[in-house]
C-alpha positions in Angstrom: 46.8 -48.3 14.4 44.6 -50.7 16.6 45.9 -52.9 19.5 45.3 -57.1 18.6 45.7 -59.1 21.3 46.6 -62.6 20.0 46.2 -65.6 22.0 48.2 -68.7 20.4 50.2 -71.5 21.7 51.7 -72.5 18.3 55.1 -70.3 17.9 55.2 -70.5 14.2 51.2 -69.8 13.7 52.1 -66.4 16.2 54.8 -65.3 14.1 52.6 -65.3 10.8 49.9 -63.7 12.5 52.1 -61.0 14.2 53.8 -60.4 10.5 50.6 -60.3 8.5 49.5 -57.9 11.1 52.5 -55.9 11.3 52.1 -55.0 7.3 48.9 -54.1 8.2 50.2 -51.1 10.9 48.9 -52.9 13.7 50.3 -53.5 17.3 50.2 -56.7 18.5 50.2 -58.1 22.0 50.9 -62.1 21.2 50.4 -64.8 24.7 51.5 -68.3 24.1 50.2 -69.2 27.6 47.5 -68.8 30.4 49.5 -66.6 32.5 49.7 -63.7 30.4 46.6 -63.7 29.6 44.8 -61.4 32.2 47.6 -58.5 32.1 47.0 -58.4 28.1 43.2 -57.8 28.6 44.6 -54.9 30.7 46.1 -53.3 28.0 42.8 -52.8 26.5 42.9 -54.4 22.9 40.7 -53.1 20.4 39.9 -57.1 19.2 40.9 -60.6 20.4 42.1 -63.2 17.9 41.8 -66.6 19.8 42.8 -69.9 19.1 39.9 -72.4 20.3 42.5 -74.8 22.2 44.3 -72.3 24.1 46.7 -74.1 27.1 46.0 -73.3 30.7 42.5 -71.7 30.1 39.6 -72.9 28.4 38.2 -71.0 25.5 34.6 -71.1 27.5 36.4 -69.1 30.8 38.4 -66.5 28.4 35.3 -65.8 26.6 33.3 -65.8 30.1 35.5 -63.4 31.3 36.0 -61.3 28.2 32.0 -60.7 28.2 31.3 -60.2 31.8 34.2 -57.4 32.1 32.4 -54.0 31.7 35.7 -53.0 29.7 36.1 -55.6 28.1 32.8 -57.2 26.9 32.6 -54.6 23.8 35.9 -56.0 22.4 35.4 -58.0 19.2 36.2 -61.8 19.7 37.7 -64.3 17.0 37.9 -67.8 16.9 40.5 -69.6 15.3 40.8 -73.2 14.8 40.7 -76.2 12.7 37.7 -78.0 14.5 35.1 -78.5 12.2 32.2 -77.2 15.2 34.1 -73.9 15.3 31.1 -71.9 13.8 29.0 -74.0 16.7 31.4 -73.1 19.3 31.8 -69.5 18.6 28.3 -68.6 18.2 28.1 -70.5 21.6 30.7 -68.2 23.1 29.3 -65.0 21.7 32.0 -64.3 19.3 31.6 -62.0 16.4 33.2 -64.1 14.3 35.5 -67.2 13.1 38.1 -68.4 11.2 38.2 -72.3 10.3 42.1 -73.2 9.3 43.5 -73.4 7.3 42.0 -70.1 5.5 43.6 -67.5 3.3 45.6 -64.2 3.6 42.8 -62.6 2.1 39.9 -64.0 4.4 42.2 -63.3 7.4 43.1 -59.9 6.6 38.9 -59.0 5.6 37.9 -60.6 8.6 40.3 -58.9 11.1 39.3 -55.4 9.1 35.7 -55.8 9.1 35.7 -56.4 13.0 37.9 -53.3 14.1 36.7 -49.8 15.2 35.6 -48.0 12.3 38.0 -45.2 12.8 40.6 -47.9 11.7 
């Protein structure tokens, strides 16, 4: 079982993530805001599935933060979003990879998989 931290605003996007990722025996620490953000990171997920236009924080500071924190800059980042300069943005940002919605259960699933520990 690995640890997801998933940061999304949109309630309804949350609960399909936390559900697909659920069937897939994984725990799941969801934020909907910028205040929970920094006692998540603390809890030391094993990958980061963020939504590009996350309230309260800019993508660029998460992602700032995420790779200048010893413990936390080995932690596989995902970018989720709609924008059509997403693949831009998260090479920009130094994520390992992206999602561009909408995209399919099967492309979510492979790309969540292919970007966890290898003991997973």
């Amino acid at each position: 079982m690995s640890r997801i931290l998933i940061l999304e605003d949109d309630e309804m996007t949350m609960m399909l993530y936390k559900e697909i990722l659920d069937e897939e025996n994984h725990e799941i620490i969801g934020v909907s805001d910028a205040h929970g953000i920094l006692n998540s990171l603390d809890k030391k997920p094993e990958l980061i599935l963020m939504d590009m236009n996350f309230p309260g924080m800019s993508c660029n500071e998460l992602a700032s933060k995420i790779k200048t924190e010893n413990y936390l800059k080995n932690i596989p980042l995902i970018i989720v979003s709609g924008d059509e300069n997403i693949q831009k943005f998260s090479d920009d940002l130094g994520a390992r990879a992206f999602l561009k919605k909408p995209f399919s259960l099967d492309d979510f699933i492979d790309t969540v998989r292919r970007h966890l520990p290898k003991e997973h």
